[in-house]
N, C-alpha and C positions, 0 to 999 in steps of 0.2 A: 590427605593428599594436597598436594600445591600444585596447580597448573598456571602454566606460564605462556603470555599469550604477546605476540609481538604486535603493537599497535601500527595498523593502518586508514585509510581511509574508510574500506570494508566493516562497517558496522558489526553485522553478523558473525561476520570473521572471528572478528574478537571478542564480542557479548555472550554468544550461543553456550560455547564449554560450560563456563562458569553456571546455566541457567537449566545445563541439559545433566552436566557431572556434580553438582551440587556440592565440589570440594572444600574440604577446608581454610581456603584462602587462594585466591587468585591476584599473581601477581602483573601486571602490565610493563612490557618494557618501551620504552619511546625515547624518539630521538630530539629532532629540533622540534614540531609536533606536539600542541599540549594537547592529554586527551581530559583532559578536565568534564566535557560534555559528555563526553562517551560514558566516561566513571560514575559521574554524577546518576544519568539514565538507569543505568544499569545499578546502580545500588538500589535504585525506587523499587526497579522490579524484583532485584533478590528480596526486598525486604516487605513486599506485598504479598509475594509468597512466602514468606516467612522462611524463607532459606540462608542461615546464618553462616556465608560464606565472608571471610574479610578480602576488602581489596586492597592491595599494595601497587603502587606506580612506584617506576625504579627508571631513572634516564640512564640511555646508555649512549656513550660515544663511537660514533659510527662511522668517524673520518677516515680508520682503516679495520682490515680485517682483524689485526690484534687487540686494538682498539676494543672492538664489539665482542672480543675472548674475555678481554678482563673485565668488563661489564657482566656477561653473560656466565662467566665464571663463578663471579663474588657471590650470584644469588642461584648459582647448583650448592655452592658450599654452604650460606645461611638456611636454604629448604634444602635438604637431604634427601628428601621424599616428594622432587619435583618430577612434572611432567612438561614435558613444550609439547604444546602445541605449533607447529609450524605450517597450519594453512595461511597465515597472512605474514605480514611484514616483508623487509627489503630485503636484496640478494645478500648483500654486506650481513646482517642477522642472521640469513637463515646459511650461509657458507661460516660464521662464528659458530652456528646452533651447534652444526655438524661435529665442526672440530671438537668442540668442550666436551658434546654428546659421545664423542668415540671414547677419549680421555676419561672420562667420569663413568661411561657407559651408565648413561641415563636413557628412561622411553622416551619416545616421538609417538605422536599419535596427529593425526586430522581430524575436525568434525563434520560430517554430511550436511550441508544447511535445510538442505529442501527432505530428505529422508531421516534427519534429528538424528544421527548416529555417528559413535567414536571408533576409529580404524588404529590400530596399532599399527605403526611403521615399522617398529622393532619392539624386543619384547614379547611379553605374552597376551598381552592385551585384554581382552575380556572388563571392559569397561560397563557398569553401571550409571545405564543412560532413565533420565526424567523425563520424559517427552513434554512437549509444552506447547501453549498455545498463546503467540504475541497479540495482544488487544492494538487496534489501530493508534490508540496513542503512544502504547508503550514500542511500537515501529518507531513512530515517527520520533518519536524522542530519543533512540539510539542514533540516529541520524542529522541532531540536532534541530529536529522541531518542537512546534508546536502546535495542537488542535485549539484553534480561534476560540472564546466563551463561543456557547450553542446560542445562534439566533434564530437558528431554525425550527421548523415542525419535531417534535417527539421522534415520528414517525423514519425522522432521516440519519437519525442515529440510535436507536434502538433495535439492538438486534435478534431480540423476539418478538417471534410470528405474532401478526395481528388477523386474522381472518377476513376481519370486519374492516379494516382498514385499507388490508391488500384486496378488498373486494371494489373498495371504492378506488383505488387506483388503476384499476382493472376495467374500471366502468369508462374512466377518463381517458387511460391509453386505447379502448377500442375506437372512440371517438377522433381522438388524432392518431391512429391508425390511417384510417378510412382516405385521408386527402391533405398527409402532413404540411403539403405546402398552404392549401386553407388556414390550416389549424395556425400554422404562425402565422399569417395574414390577422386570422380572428384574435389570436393573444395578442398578438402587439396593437391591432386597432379596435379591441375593448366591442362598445357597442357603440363607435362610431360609424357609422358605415358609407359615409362619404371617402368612399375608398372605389379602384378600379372595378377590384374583386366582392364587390357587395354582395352580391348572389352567394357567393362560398362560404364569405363569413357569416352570412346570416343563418344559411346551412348550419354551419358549427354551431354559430351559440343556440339555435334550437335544438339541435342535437344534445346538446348540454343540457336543456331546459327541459327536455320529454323526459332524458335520464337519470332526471333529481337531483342532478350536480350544480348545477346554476339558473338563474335566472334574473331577467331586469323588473326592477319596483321602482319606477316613479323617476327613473332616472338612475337609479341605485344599483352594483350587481348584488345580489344576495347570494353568496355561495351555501353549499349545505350544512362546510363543515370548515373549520382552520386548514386542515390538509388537505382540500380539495382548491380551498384561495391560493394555497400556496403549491397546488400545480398549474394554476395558470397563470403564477406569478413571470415566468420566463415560459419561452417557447420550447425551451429541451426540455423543462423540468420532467413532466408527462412520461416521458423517454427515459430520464433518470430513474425515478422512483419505478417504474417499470422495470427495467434492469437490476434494480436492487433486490425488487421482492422476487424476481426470478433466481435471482444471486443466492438467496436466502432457500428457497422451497429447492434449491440442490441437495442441501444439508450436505456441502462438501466446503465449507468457510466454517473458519469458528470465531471471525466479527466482521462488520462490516458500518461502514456506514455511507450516506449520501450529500454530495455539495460541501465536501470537507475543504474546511478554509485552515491554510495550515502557514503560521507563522513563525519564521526561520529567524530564530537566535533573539527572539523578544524584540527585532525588530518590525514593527508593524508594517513599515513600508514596503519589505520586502515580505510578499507574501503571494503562496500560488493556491490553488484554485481545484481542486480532484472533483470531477462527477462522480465516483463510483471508486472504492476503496476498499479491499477486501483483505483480510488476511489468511489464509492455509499455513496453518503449525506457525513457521517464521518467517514463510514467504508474503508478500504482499501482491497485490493482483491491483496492476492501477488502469482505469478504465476510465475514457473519455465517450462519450454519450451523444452523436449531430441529430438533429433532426430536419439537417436543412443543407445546403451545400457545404460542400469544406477544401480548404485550402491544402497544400503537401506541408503548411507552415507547422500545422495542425499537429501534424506527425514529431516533429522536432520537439513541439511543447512537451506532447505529452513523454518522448523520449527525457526530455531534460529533467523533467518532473520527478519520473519514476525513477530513474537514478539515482539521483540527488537525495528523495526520501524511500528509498528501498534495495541500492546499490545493487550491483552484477546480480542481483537472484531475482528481483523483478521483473513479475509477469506484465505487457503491456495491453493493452486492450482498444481497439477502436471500433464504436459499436454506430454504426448507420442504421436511419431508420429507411431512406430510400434513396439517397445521391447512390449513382452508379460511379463510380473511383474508374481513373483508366488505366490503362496497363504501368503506363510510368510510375504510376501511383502506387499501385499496389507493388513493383520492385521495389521502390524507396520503404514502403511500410517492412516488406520482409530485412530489407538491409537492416534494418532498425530494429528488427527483432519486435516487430507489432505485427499482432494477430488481427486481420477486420473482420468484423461478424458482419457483411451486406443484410439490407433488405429486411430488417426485422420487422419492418411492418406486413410480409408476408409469412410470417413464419408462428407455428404452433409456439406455444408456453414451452412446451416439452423439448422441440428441436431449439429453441432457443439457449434453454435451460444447458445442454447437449454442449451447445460452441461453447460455453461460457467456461465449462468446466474442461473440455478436449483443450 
């Protein structure tokens, strides 16, 4: 079988068929538009799964509707045994798809992104569907990123359970729990405590010191472990890794990772920043992480973000540990199509675990 998929901006749109129908060759049609990136992606992943599907790109002229017939024509006639897919591409394509499609009387079919399933439009359909599950890079790379070399802990990109590890993160978020605004006072002013709030932070880092997590030598902090320095490397982090191993103990994600630094088109400078990154089958789940007040700007980031590397099927996430958001706030987050979980620092593992997945 040949399925033919009209290229757009929509990632998934166009990747998903080829990855779910495992056909014989998938051909791309585009217009001014190189999908060079998209192609490239997408061949990694057919060919990681050893799925020997070939891809063909075919430009088609779109200036008018007859135009986009004799394009759309020429390759019903070289695949005999084509299908379109017509969930993406432009009105101009998919008003050519039609025309050719009545004339030839070829199928149409859709693919479900979020459900991994093929719909005949006409036809008898009955498609044999792959089901699948996108790894965080191979997302980000149908969208034209990229995941940064790991500078981080093991523990932020490995996406199996560590007991022992989610024990010790466990130990560290109960502690900045307790009086998050301390706990950034204490992260950011170390064991200085020529600070306002001295009584709080000294609070904290004993708190840390009884619980095996940290302690001062001589001037020195001694942490217990690699992954516990690097939750008190920033004031969210606590909150991050927190979120993640709760992400995980759903067993409703099939990867994830935390503090994904993701660079767009091998330019280094232009690069953004994800606390919390999940993927479900081919959806992605993008998830910002405050432990501290937060602006409405906040909203727009993580809006632009999740788009940009997750397109229209991106879930968005804004996870507070105790800022109260106000009414305006929370209209702007639903306009936006962002979910906020309030108040996780009063909330069980389990009701946590609950919003993430709801």
């Amino acid at each position: 079988m040949t399925i033919v998929e009209f290229f757009d901006d929509e990632a998934l749109d166009n990747a998903l068929g080829a990855i779910l129908m495992r056909p014989e060759r998938v051909v791309i049609l585009y217009a001014e538009k190189s999908c060079n990136t998209l192609v490239s992606a997408l061949d990694k992943i057919l060919k990681k799964r050893n799925i020997k599907t070939e891809i063909i790109t075919r430009k088609v002229d779109i200036s008018s509707v007859e135009t986009a017939c004799e394009g759309i024509e020429s390759v019903a006639k070289e695949y005999p045994d084509c299908d379109f897919d017509i969930a993406g591409g432009n009105d101009i394509m998919l008003v050519a798809t039609g025309s050719v499609a009545k004339k030839y009387s070829l199928p149409l079919h859709t693919v479900d992104v979020k459900n991994q399933s093929v719909r005949a439009v006409n036809g008898k359909g009955g498609y044999k569907v792959f089901k699948t599950r996108l790894t965080i890079p191979e997302l980000i790379s149908l969208y034209g990123g990229k995941c940064a070399p790991d500078a981080r802990e093991e523990e932020t990109y490995t996406w199996e359970r560590n007991l022992a590890t989610e024990k010790d993160i466990e130990a560290v978020w109960e502690i900045c729990r307790r009086n998050p605004g301390a706990w950034n006072s204490a992260v950011g002013a170390g064991f200085n405590y020529r600070t306002e709030k001295r009584n709080v932070i000294a609070k904290t880092w004993y708190d840390l010191k009884q619980a095996g997590m940290a302690k001062k030598d001589g001037g020195i902090v001694r942490y217990k472990s690699p992954l516990v320095q690097y939750l008190l490397s920033k004031q969210g982090t606590a909150l991050e890794m927190y979120t993640f191993i709760s992400a995980k103990a759903t067993e409703c994600f099939d990867d994830g990772q935390s503090g994904v630094v993701i660079d767009w088109k091998g330019r280094r400078e232009v690069e953004n920043e994800i606390d919390v990154l999940l993927t479900q089958g081919a959806v992605g789940y993008f998830i910002s992480c405050k432990n501290g007040m937060v602006e409405s700007d906040e909203l727009y980031k993580l809006r632009t973000v999740a788009d940009r590397f997750g397109g229209r099927y991106a879930k968005k996430i804004l996870v507070l540990s105790y800022f109260e958001p106000d009414m305006s706030f929370m209209q702007r987050a639903d306009e936006l199509g962002i979910k906020v979980i309030k108040n996780v620092r009063h909330l069980q593992k389990k009701d946590f675990m609950n919003r993430i997945v709801d």
